[in-house]
C-alpha positions as CSV (number, residue, x, y, z in Angstrom):
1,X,1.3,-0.4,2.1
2,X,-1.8,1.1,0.3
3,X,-4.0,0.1,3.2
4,X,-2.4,1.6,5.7
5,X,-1.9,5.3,3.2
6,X,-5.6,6.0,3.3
7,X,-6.4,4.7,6.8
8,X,-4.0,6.9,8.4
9,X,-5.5,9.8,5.8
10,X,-9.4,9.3,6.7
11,X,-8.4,9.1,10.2
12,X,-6.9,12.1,10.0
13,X,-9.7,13.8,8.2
14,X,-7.8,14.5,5.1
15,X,-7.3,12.9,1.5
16,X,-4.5,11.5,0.9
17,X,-1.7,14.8,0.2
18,X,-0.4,12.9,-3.4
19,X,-1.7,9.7,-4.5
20,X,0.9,9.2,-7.3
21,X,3.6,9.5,-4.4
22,X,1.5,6.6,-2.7
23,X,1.5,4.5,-5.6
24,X,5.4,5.0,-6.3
25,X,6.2,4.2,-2.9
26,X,3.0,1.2,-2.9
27,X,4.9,-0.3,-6.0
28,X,8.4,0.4,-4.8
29,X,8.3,-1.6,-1.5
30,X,6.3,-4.6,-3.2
31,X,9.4,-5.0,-6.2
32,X,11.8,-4.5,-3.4
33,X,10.3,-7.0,-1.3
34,X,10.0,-9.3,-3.4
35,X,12.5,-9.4,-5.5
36,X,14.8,-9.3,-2.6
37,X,12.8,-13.0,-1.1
38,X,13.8,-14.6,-4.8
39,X,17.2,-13.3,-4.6
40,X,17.8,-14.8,-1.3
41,X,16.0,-17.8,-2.2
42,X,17.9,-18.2,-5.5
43,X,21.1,-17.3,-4.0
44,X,20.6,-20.2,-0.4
45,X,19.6,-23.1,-2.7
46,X,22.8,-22.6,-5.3
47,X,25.2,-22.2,-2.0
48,X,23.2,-24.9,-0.4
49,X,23.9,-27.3,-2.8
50,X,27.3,-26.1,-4.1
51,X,28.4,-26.8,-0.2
52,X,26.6,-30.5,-0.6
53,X,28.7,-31.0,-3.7
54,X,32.0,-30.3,-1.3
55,X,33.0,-26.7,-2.7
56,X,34.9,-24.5,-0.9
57,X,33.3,-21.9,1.3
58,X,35.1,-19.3,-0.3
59,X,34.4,-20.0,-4.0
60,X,30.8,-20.2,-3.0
61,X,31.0,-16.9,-1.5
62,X,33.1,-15.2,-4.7
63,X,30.1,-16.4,-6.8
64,X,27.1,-14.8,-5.3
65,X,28.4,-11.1,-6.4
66,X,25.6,-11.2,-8.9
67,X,22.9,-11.6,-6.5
68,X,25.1,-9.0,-3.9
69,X,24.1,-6.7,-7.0
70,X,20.5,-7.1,-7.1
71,X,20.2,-7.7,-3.9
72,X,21.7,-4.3,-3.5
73,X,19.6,-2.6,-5.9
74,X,16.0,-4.4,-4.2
75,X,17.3,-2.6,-1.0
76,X,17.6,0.8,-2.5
77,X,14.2,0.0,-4.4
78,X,12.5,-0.7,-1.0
79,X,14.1,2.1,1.0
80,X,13.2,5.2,-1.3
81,X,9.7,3.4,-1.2
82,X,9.8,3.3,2.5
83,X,11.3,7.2,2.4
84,X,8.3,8.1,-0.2
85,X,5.5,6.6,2.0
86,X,6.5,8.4,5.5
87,X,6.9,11.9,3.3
88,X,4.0,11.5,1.4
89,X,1.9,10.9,5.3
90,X,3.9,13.3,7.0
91,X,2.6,15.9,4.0
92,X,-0.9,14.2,4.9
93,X,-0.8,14.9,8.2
94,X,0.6,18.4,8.1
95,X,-1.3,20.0,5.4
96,X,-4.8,21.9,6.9
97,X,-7.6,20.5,5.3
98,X,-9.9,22.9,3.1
99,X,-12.5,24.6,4.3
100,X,-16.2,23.4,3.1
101,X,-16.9,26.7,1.2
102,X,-13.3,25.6,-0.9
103,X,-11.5,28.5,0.7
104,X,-8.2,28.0,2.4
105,X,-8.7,27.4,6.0
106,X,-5.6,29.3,7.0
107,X,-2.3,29.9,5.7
108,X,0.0,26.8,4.1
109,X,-0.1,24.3,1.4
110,X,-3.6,23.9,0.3
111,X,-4.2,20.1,-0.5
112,X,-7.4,20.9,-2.4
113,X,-5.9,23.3,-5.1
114,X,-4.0,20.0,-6.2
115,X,-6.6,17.1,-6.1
116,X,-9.4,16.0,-8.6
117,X,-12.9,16.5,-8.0
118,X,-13.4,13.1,-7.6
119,X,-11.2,12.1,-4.6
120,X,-11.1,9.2,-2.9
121,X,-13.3,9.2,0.0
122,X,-15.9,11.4,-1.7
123,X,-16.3,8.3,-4.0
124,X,-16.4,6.2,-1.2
125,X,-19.3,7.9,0.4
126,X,-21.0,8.4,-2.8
127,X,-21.2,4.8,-3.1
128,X,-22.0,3.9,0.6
129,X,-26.0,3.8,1.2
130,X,-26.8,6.8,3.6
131,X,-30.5,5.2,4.4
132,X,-32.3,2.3,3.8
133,X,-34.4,3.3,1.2
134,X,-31.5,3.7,-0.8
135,X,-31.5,2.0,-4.1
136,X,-28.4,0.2,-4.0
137,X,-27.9,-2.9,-1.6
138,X,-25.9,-2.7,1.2
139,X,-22.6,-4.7,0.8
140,X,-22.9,-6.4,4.1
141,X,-25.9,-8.4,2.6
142,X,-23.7,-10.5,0.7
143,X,-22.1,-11.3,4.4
144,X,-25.5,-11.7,6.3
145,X,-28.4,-13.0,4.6
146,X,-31.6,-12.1,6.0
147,X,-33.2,-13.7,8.4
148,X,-36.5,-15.1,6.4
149,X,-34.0,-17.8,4.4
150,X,-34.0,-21.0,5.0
151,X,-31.1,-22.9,5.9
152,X,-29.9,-26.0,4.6
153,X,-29.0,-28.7,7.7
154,X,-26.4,-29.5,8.3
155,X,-24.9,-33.5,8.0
């Protein structure tokens, strides 16, 4: 879910409005997720094999309350997650960016006033090489090498 937080934000233009809110919701819907597969897992293979042993539907059914709990308490794990990533890109989406001179480029909440200096896609293109005489390699050499290299055959 992290992926698709600062896509939507750098196709919009903007930094991401609150990037502890992504993380809480990022880390929210992975515990929920996953601790709901195990619970289901778990809770299959003991009614699975409780039926193979010839027990009753009924007492199998009376004894996965526990996992009705946690199962319960995934869910609510994974919906406020769900409920904190579409506020936290509605807030991306409807905030105005700043203006370049750092003045407020009209009236609303002002994204800037609350994010580091640092933010996310500044450091991206900081890092990214803006010309080829740029000191630090491109990182799509480690994908294509170049051209002059010879080639082991193949077989």
């Amino acid at each position: 879910m992290g992926g698709p937080d600062l896509c939507l934000a750098a196709l919009w233009g903007r930094d991401l409005w609150s990037f502890t809110l992504g993380n809480w919701s990022f880390w929210l819907i992975t515990v929920g997720i996953s601790t709901m597969g195990l619970v289901l897992t778990a809770a299959g293979l003991q009614q699975g094999f409780e039926w193979m042993n010839g027990t009753e539907w009924v007492d199998t059914v009376v004894r996965m309350k526990g996992y009705w709990l946690v199962r319960t308490l995934s869910a609510s794990a994974w919906t406020l997650g769900c409920s904190l990533l579409v506020i936290n890109l509605m807030m991306t989406a409807l905030t105005r960016p700043a203006a370049v001179d750092g003045t407020d480029s009209g009236t609303g909440p002002d994204p800037a006033s609350r994010r580091r200096a640092g933010s996310m896609n500044a450091r991206f293109v900081a890092w990214w090489p803006v010309s080829s005489s740029s000191s630090s390699p491109s990182p799509l050499k480690a994908f294509y090498p170049s051209s002059n290299r010879q080639r082991a055959p193949i077989g």
